[in-house]
N, C-alpha and C positions, 0 to 999 in steps of 0.2 A: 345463500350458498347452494352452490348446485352438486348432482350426484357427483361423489368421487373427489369434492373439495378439499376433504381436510387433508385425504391420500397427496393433494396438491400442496396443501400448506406444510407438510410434514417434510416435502421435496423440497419445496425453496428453505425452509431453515436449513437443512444439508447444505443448498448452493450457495449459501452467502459466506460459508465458511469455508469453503474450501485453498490450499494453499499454493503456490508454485512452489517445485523444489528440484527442477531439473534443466537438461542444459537448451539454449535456443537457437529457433532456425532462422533461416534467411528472412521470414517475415518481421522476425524480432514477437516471436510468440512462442507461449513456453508449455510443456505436453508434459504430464503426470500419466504415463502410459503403464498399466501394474499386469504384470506374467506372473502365475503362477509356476514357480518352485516351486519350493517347501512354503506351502503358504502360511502355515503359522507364522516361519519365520518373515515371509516376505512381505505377510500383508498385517502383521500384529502390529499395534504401538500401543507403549507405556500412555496410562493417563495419568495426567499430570492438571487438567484444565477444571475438573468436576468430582464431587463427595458425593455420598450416601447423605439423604434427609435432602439434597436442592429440590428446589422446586418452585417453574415459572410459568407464570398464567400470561395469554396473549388472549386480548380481545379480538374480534372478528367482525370488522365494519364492510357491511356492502352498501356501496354506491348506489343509488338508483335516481338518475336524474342530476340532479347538481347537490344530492341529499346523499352524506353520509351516514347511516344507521347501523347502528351496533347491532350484531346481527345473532352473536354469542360467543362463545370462547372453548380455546385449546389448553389445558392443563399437561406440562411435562412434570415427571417427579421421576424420582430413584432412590431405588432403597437397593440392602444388601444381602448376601450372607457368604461364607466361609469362603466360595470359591469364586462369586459370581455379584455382579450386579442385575437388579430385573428394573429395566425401566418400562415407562408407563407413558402413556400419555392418551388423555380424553377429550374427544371435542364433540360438542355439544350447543345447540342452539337455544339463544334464551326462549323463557315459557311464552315473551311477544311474539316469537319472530314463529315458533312451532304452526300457527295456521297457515301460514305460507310455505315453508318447508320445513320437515320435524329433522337432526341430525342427533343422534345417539353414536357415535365411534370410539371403538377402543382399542389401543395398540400395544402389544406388549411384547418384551423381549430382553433375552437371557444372555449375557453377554458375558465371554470368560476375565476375569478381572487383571490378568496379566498382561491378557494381549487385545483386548474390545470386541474379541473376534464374537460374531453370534452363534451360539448352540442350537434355539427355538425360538421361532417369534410368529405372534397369533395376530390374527385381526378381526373384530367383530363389527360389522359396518351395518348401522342401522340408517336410512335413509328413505323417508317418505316412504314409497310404498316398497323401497328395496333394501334387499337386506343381501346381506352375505358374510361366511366364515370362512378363515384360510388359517392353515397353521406349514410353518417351513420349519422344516428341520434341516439342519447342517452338518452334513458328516466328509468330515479334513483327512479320510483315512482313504475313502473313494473317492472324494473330489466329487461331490454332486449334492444338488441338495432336491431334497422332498418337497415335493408342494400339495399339501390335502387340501383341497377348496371347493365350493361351492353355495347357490343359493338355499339349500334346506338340506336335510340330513339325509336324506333319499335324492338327492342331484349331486352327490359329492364326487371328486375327480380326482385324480393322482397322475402329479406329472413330475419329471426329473428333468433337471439342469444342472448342466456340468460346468464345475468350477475349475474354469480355464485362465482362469485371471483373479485379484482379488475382488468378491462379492458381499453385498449385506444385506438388510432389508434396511427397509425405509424407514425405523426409526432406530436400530443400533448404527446406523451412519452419521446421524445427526450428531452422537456423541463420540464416534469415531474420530469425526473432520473440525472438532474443536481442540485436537488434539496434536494438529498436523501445524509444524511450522510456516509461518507468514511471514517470518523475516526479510525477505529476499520478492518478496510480494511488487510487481511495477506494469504499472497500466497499460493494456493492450495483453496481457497475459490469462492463458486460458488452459484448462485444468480438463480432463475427460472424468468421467466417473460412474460404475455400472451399478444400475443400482436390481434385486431382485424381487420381483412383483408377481407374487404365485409363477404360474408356468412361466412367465418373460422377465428381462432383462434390456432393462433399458440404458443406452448406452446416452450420457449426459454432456454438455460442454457448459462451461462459465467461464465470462469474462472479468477479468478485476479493471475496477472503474476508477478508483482514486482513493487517497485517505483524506477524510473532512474531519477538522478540529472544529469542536465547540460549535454543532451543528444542533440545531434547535429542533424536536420532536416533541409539539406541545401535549400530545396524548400520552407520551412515555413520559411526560411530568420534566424535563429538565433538557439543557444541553448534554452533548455527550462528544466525544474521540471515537468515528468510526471508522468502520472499512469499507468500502459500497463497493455493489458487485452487479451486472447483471448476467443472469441464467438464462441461457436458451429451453424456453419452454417445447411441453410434446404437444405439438398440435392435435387435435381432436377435443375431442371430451369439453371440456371448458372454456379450453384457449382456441383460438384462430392462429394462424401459420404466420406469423411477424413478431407476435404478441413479445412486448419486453417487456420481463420482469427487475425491479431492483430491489434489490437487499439492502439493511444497513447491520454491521456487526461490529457487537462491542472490539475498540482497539486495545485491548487488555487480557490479561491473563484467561479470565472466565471464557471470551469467543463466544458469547452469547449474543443472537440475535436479535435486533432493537425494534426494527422494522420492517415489513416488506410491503410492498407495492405491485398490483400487476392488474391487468385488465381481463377481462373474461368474455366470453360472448355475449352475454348482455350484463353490461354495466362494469364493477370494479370493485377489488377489493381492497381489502388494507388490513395489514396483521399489526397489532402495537404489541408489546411487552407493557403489561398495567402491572406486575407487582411480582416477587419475588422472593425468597429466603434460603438461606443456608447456600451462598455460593462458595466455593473454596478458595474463594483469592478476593480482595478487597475490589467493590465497583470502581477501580479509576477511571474505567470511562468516562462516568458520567461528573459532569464539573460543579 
């Protein structure tokens, strides 16, 4: 795993879930396009897909060569309290893999429990020799959000973004877009999505790919009923300018993601889902 991986991994669970739910153009392709109103109202939704106590571990295989190697793992979980959920999520490299590159990342963030919207979300990125902290605050009254970030406590920056559309950080989306109807979901349909990453704003497309029954993921332990999606990735950093990535996400209440797939500048990755608890709706996915 290279710098700014997991920031990667935490982006394709978002992309593999995302929904259609608007009207289509002459190409027979469909646009999820979000204006800021009243953005409470316009960009909140009810969760209905996820509880306090889930919690799901994805391993983290890189390819090198024709050799797949478990390279270490992303930990999501959620927990609550009166007004708010705080989810979490850790990734981390096994103690093998640290002489080749060590990953310590922590993601955290405050989400209002009526509408998923996010109030604060931190990041602590520890990587080989790089490190960095950012924390975004969200304020719905100004339409802008805060970004404190930087690599040590004496290089820190403060930047503002304006919330001209609805926006999240990159891991209150994750449990945003499991949230979002798929009903109406048909192949060749593509979804926009902005996501907020300290000072920038990244603006995202995915395409839905098809629905596979009893589609066999011998690492996630079983067949499963999925959704498969591929995400136009951001070129730089990891990926090269073509690079597809695919998704696979549970066909079921929960909209948890099974698998992803995608290739890197050198070599490739693979996300599995190795194990799980406390999900709020029964696994039918899997058969």
């Amino acid at each position: 795993m290279k710098k700014g991986s997991i920031s990667v991994l935490l982006l394709t669970m978002v992309l593999g879930l995302l929904p259609v739910n608007t009207e289509t153009n002459e190409s027979n392709q469909s646009y999820e396009v979000f204006h800021a109103g009243d953005i409470i109202r316009d960009c909140g939704v009810k969760n209905s897909a996820f509880q306090a106590g889930e919690k799901a571990v994805y391993t983290v295989y890189y390819k090198i060569g024709f050799v797949w190697i478990p390279a270490g793992e992303v930990t999501f979980s959620v927990k609550e309290d009166e007004n708010y959920y705080h989810l979490k999520a850790y990734g981390r490299t096994y103690n093998s893999y640290d002489r080749i590159f060590r990953v310590r990342d922590t993601y955290e963030s405050k989400v209002d429990k009526k509408t998923l919207l996010p109030v604060k979300a931190t990041r602590d990125i520890n990587q080989g020799s790089y490190s960095k902290t950012s924390e975004m605050t969200f304020d719905y009254e100004k339409r802008r959000v805060k970004a404190f970030h930087g690599r040590s406590a004496d290089r820190m920056q403060t930047d503002y973004v304006d919330m001209d559309r609805c926006l999240r950080d990159v891991l209150s989306i994750v449990y945003y877009t499991r949230n979002l109807d798929v009903s109406r979901l048909r192949p060749r349909d593509v979804v926009e999505l902005n996501v907020g990453y300290d000072e920038r704003v990244y603006d995202i497309g995915m395409r839905f790919l098809k629905r596979e029954q009893n589609y066999r993921i011998r690492r996630a332990g079983g067949n499963f009923d999925l959704l498969k999606f591929s995400p136009a990735v951001i070129a730089g950093g990891v990926f090269n300018e073509g690079d597809e990535m695919i998704v696979w996400v549970s066909d079921d209440e929960n909209r948890i993601p099974i698998q992803i797939e995608s290739p890197l500048r050198v070599g490739s990755v693979r996300v599995v889902l190795d194990r799980y608890e406390n999900l709020k709706h029964p696994f039918t996915s899997k058969r």
